[in-house]
LUMDREN-267990 format. One line per 2 residues: their letters; for each residue x, y, z of C-alpha. Coordinates in nm, 2 decimals, always signed. Layout:
N
A = X/Y/Z ~ ...
***
This chain:
425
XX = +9.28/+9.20/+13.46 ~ +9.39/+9.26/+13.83
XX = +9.60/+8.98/+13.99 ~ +9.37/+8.81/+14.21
XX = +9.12/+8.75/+13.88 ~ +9.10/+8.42/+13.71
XX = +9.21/+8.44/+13.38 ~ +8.93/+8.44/+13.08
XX = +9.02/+8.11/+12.89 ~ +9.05/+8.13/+12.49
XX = +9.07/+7.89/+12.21 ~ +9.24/+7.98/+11.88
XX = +9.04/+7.80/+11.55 ~ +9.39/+7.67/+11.48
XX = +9.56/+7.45/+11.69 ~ +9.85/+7.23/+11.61
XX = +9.70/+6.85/+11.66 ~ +9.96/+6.81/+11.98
XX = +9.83/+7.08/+12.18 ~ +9.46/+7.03/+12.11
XX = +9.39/+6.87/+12.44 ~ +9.63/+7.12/+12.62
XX = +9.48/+7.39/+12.84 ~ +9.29/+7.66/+12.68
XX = +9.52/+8.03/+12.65 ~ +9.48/+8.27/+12.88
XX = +9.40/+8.61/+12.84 ~ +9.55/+8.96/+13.02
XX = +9.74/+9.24/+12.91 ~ +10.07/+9.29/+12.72
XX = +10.29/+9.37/+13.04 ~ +10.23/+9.01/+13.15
XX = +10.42/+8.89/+12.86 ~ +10.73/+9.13/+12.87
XX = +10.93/+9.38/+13.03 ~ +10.81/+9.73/+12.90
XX = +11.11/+9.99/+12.85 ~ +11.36/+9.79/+13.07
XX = +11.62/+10.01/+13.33 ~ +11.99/+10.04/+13.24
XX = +12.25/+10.19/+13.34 ~ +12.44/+10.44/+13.15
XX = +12.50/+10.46/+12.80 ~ +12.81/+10.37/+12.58
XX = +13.04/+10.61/+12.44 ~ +12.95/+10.54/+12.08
XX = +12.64/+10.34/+11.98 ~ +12.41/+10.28/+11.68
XX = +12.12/+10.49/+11.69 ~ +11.77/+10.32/+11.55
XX = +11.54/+10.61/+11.46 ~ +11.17/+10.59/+11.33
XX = +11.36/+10.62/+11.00 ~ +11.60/+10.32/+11.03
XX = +11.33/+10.04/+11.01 ~ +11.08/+9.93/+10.76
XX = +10.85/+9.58/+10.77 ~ +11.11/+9.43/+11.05
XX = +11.42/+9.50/+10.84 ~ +11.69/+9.74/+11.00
XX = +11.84/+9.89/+10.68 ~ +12.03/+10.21/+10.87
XX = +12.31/+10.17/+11.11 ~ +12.43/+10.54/+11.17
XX = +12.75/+10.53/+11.47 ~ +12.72/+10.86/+11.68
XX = +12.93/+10.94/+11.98 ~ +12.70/+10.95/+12.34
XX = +12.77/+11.34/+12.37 ~ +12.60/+11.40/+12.01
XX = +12.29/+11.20/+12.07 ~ +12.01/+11.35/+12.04
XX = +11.73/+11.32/+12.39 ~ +11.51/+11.06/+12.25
XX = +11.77/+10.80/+12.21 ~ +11.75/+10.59/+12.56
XX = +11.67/+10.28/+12.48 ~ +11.95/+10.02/+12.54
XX = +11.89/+9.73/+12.34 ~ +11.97/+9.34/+12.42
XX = +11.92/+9.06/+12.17 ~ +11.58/+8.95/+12.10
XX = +11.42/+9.26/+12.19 ~ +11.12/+9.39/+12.04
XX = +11.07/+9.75/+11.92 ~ +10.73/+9.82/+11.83
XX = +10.67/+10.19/+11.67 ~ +10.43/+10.41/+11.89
XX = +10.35/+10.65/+11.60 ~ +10.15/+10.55/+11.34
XX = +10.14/+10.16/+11.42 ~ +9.91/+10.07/+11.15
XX = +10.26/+10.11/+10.91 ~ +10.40/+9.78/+11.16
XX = +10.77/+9.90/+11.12 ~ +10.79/+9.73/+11.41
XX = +11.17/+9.52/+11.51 ~ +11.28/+9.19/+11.62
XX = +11.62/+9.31/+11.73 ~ +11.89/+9.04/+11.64
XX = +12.25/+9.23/+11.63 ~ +12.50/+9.05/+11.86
XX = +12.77/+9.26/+11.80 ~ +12.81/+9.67/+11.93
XX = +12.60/+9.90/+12.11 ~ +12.25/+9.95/+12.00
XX = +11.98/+10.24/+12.09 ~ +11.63/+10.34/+12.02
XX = +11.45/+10.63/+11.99 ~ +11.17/+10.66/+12.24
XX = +10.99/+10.67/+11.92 ~ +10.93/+10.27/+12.00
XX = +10.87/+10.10/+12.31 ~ +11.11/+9.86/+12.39
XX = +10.94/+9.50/+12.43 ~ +11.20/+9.24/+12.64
XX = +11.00/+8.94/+12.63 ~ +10.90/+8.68/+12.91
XX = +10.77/+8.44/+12.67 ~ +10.89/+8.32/+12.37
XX = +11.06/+8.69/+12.16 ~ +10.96/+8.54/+11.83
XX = +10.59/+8.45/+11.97 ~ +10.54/+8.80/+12.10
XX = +10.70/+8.98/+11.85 ~ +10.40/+8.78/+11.60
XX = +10.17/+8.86/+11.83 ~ +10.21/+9.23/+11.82
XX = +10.16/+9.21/+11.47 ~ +9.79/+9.04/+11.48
XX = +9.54/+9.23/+11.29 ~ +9.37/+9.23/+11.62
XX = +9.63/+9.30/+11.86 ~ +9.69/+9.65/+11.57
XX = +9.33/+9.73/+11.57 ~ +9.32/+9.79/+11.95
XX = +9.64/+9.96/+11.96 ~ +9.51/+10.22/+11.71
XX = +9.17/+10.22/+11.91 ~ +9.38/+10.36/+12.20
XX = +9.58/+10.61/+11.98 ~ +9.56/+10.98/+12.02
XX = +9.58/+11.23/+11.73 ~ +9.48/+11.23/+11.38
XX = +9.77/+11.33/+11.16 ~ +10.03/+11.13/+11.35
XX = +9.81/+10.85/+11.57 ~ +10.02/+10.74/+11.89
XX = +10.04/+10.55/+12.18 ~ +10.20/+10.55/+12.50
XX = +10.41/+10.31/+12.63 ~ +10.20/+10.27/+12.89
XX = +9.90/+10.21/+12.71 ~ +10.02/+9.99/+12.51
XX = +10.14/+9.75/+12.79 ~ +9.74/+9.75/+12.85
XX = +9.68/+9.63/+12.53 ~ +9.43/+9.29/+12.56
XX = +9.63/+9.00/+12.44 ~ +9.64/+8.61/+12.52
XX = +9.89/+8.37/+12.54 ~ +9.91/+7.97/+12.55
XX = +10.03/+7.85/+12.91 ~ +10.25/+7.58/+12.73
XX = +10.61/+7.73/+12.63 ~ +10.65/+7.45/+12.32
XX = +10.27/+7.58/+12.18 ~ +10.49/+7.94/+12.20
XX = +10.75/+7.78/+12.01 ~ +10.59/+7.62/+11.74
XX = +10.39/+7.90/+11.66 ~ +10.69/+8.11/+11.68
XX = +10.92/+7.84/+11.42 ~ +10.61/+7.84/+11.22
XX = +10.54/+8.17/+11.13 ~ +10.89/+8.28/+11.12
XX = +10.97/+8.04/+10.87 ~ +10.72/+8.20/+10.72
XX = +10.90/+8.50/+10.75 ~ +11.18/+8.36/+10.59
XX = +11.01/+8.26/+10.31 ~ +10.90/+8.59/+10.28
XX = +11.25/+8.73/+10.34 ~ +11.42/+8.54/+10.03
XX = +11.15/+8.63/+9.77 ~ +11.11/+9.03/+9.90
XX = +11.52/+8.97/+9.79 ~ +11.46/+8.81/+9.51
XX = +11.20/+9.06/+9.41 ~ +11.46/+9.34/+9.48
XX = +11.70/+9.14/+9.28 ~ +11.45/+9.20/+8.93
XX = +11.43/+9.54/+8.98 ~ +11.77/+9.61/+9.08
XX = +11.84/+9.39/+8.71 ~ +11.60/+9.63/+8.54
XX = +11.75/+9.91/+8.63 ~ +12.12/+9.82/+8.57
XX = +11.99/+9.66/+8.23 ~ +11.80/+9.99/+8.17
XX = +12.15/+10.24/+8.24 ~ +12.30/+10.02/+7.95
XX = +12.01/+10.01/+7.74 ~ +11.98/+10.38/+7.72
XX = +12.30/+10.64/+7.67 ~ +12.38/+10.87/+7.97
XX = +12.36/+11.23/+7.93 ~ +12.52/+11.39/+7.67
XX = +12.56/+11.10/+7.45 ~ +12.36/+10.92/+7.16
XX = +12.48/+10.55/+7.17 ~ +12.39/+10.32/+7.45
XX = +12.62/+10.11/+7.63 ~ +12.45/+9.80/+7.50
XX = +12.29/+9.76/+7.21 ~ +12.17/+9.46/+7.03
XX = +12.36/+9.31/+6.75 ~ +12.13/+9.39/+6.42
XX = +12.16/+9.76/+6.56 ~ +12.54/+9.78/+6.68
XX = +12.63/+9.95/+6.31 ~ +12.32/+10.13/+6.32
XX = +12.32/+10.51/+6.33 ~ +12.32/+10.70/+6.68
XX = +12.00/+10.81/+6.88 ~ +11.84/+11.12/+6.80
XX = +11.86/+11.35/+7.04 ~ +11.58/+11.58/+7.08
XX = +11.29/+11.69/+7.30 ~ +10.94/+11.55/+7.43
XX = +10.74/+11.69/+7.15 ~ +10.92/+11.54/+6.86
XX = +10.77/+11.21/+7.00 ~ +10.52/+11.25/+7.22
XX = +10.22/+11.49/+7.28 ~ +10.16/+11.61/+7.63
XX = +9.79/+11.54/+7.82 ~ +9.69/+11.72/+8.08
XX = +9.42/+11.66/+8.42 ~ +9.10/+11.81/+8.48
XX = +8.99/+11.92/+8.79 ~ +8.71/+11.66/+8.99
XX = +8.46/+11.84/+9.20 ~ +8.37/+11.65/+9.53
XX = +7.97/+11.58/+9.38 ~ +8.12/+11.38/+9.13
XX = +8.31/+11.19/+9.33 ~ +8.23/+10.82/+9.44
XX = +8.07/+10.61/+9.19 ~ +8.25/+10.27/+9.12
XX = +8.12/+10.23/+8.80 ~ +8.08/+10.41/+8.43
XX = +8.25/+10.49/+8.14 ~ +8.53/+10.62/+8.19
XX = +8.80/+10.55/+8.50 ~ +8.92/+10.86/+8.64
XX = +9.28/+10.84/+8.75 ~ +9.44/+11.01/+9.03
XX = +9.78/+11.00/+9.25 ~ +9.66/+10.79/+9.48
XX = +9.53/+10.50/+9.19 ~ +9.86/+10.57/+9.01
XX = +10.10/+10.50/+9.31 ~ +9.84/+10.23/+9.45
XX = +9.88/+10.07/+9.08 ~ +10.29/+10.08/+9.11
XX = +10.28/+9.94/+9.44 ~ +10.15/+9.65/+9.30
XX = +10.38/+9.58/+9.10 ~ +10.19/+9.70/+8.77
XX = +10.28/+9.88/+8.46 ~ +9.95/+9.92/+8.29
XX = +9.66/+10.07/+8.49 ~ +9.29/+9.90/+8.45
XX = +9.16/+10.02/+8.79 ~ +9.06/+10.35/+8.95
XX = +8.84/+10.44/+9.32 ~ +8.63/+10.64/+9.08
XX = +8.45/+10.62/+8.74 ~ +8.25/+10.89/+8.53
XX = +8.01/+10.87/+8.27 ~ +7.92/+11.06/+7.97
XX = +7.70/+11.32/+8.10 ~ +7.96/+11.41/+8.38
XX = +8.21/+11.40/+8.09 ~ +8.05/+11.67/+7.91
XX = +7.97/+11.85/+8.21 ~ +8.39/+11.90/+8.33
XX = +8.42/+11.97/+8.01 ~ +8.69/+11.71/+7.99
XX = +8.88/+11.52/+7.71 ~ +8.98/+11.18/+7.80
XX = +9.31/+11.01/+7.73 ~ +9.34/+10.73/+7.51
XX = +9.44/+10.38/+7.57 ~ +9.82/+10.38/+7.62
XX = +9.92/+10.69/+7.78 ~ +10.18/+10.71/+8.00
XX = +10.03/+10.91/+8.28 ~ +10.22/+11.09/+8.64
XX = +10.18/+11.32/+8.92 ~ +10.31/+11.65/+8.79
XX = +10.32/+11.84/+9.13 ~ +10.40/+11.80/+9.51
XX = +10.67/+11.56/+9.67 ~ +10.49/+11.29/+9.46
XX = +10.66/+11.41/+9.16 ~ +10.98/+11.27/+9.36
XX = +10.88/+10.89/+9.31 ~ +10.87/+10.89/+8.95
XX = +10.59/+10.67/+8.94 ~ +10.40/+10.64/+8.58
XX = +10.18/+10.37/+8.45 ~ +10.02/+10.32/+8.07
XX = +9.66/+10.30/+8.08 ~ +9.48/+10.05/+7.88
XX = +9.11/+10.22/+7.81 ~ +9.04/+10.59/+7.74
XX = +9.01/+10.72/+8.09 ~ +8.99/+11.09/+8.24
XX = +9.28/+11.24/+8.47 ~ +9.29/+11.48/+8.79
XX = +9.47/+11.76/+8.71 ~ +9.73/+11.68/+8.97
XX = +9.86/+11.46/+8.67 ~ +9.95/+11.45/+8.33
XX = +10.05/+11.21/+8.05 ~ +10.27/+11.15/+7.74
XX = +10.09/+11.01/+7.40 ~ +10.33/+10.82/+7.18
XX = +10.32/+11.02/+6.81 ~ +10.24/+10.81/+6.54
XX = +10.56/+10.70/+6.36 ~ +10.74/+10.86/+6.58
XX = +10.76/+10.57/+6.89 ~ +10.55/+10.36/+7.03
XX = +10.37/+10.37/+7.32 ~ +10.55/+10.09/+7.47
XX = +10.90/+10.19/+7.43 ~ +10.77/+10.60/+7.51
XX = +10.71/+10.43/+7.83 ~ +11.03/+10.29/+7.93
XX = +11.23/+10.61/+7.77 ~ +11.01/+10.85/+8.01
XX = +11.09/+10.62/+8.27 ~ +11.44/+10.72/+8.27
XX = +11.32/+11.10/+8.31 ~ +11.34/+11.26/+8.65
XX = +11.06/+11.52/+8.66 ~ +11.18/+11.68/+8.95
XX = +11.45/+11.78/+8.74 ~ +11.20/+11.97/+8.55
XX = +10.99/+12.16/+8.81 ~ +10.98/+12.48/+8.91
XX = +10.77/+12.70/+9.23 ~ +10.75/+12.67/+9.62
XX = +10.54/+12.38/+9.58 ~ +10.73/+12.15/+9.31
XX = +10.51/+12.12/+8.97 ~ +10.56/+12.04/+8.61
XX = +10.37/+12.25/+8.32 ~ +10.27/+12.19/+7.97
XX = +10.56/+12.37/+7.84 ~ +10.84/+12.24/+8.07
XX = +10.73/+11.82/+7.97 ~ +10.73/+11.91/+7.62
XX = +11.08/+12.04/+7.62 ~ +11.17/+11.71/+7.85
XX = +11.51/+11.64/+7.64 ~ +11.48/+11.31/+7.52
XX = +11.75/+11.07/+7.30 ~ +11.62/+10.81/+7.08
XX = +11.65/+10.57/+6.81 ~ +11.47/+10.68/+6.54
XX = +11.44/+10.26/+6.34 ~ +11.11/+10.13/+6.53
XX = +11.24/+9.80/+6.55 ~ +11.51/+9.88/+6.77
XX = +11.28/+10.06/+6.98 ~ +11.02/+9.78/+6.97
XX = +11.32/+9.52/+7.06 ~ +11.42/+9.74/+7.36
XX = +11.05/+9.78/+7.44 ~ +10.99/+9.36/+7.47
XX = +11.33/+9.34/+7.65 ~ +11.20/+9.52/+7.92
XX = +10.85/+9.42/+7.96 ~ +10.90/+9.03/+7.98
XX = +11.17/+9.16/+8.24 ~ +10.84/+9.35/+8.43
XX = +10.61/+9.03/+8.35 ~ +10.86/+8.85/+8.57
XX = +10.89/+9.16/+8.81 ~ +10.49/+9.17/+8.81
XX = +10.47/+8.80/+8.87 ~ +10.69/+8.82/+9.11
XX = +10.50/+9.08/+9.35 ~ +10.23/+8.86/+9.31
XX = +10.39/+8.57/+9.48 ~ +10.52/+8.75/+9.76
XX = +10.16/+8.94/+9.79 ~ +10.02/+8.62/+9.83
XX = +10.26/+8.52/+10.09 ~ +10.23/+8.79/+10.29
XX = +9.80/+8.70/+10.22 ~ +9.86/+8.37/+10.36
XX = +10.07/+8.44/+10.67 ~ +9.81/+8.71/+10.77
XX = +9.53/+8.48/+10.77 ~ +9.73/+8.20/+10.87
XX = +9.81/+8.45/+11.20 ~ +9.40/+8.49/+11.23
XX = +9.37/+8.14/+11.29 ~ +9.61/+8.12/+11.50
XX = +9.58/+8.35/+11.73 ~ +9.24/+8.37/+11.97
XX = +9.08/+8.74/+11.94 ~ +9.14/+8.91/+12.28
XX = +8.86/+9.14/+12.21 ~ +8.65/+9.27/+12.52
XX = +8.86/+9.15/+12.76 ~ +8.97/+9.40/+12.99
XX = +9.33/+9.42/+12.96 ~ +9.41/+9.66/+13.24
X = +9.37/+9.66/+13.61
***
């Protein structure tokens, strides 16, 4: 929109009942409502440097100090409180930053444009996280593997803005105490796991040894864990390979579990795995040649980096999995699946794999060393322990995922869609 245009008018379907009879917002382009990379003058001697790595979902959770004469090129942007950072490279992840740090020198990689706002920061830093205000950012990205955009383009993006600072405002306290909200129960949902884990280094002994550091009382005289390896307890599963023409059909007999459904499962905060982007039958079965797994195998990556994120899940039907995985069947009398679960939990596979590209074979997860106790209902006790400790983990991803559900489409309503309005000049 040039200067000398008159501004398209926009409603959102959301207005707060003070400002309903207030002058409609008006639409242009993201430069009207900040400064874009700001000048400044030279840098400090010693600053914190923000990198594309430092940030994640607004949180700054790196502060590395370097001295000015070790900084690497792409740290030049001098940052003031209240700034925005939004990430050029692959914005669809939003780890974008309201920049809040009062104290010390701050800079940022070029890696994010630097957003210094002429309307309310909290307004526009919501604002550049609108479903819409994303979608046309990635519309104007270039490149496949890594999608950016220029700083320059990005100032071009469509956006609209009410006229009336205090409509900026309460839209800004709203959604930010949103943000809040969402703040204390990500921390409380970090505060489970970091529980589970601490509960699960006492529940189980450390290397070397056979007696836990905590053990309940009908079991403190008991006799120490068994040490031995994965095939005393468990028999190893392995994937079958999944040819592109079977591929794609979203129902049938049998789920068929890859990476992706495993680590899409964890992210939600699951243990048990019901769910899968694709299902066989029995013909296709019989065709691959392929054995399914029962109902509560533990089941994994077992090659590439995503062996690193230890991610495992028990499935809870017979189901058929890619051979980029494997799984671990609780023996009879020997454990039970649930506790087999927890135990291989505490395994770190990449421990465990050999080759240029990291992978796990048959032979090397049978010979996983594993310590155990061999009375089942010391195993079951340790087993319930921990999963009512992930039914409160699980239930707690759920609140927060419906949180983060409401503030999205809380943000749709809103927020007008600037879409087809010429943003630039």
């Amino acid at each position: 929109m040039s200067k000398d245009d008159k501004p398209t008018k926009l409603e959102p379907r959301l207005r707060f009942p003070e400002f309903r009879g207030n002058d409609a917002w008006s639409a242009g382009q993201l430069s009207d409502l900040c400064d874009i990379n700001p000048k400044h003058g030279e840098l400090p001697e010693q600053f914190v440097y923000i990198d594309l790595e430092s940030v994640t979902q607004g949180e700054l959770h790196q502060r590395n100090t370097i001295e000015r004469d070790d900084a690497p090129s792409r740290a030049q942007r001098l940052l003031e409180p209240d700034d925005v950072l939004f990430q050029l490279v692959r914005p669809y992840q939003r780890n974008n930053l309201r920049f809040r740090e009062k104290d010390g020198a701050y800079i940022a990689s070029t890696g994010y444009a630097q957003l210094r706002a002429r309307v309310n920061p909290v307004f526009l830093y919501q604002l550049v996280h609108t479903d819409s205000f994303v979608d046309d950012v990635l519309a104007h990205c270039t490149g496949s593997s890594y999608p950016a955009i220029t700083s320059s383009d990005l100032g071009a993006i469509a956006v609209a803005s009410p006229p009336d600072p205090a409509e900026q405002r309460k839209i800004a306290d709203c959604l930010g105490s949103l943000d809040d909200w969402i703040a204390a129960e990500t921390e409380a949902l970090a505060a489970f796991r970091r529980h589970k884990t601490g509960l699960m280094q006492q529940l189980f002994p450390r290397p070397g040894e056979t007696r836990p550091r905590l053990r309940f009382p009908e079991f403190q005289d008991a006799d120490e864990w068994k040490s031995g390896r994965c095939r005393d307890i468990a028999t190893v599963l392995q994937g079958y390979g999944f040819p592109e023409k079977y591929q794609g059909q979203s129902v049938g007999d049998y789920p068929f579990y890859k990476v992706s459904d495993i680590s899409l499962a964890v992210k939600m905060g699951r243990r048990y795995i019901a769910e899968a982007k694709n299902y066989i039958d029995d013909d296709i079965l019989k065709d691959l040649r392929a054995k399914p797994v029962p109902a509560g195998t533990v089941i994994f990556a077992k090659i590439g980096e995503a062996i690193r994120s230890d991610r495992r899940v028990v499935t809870t039907k017979p189901a058929v999995i890619d051979n980029n995985t494997a799984g671990v069947k609780a023996r009879k009398g020997k454990s039970s699946d649930g506790f087999l679960f927890y135990l291989w939990s505490n395994v770190s596979l990449i421990d465990h794999a050999g080759g240029v590209v990291p992978a796990v074979s048959k032979s090397s997860l049978e010979n996983v060393p594993l310590t155990y106790p061999t009375v089942k209902a010391e195993q079951d006790l340790i087993a319930d322990c921990l999963a009512s400790l992930d039914t409160m983990i699980a239930a707690q991803a759920e609140k927060l995922g419906g949180l983060r559900t409401h503030k999205r489409g809380l943000m749709q309503q809103l927020f007008p869609v600037a879409d087809g309005i010429e943003g630039g000049g």
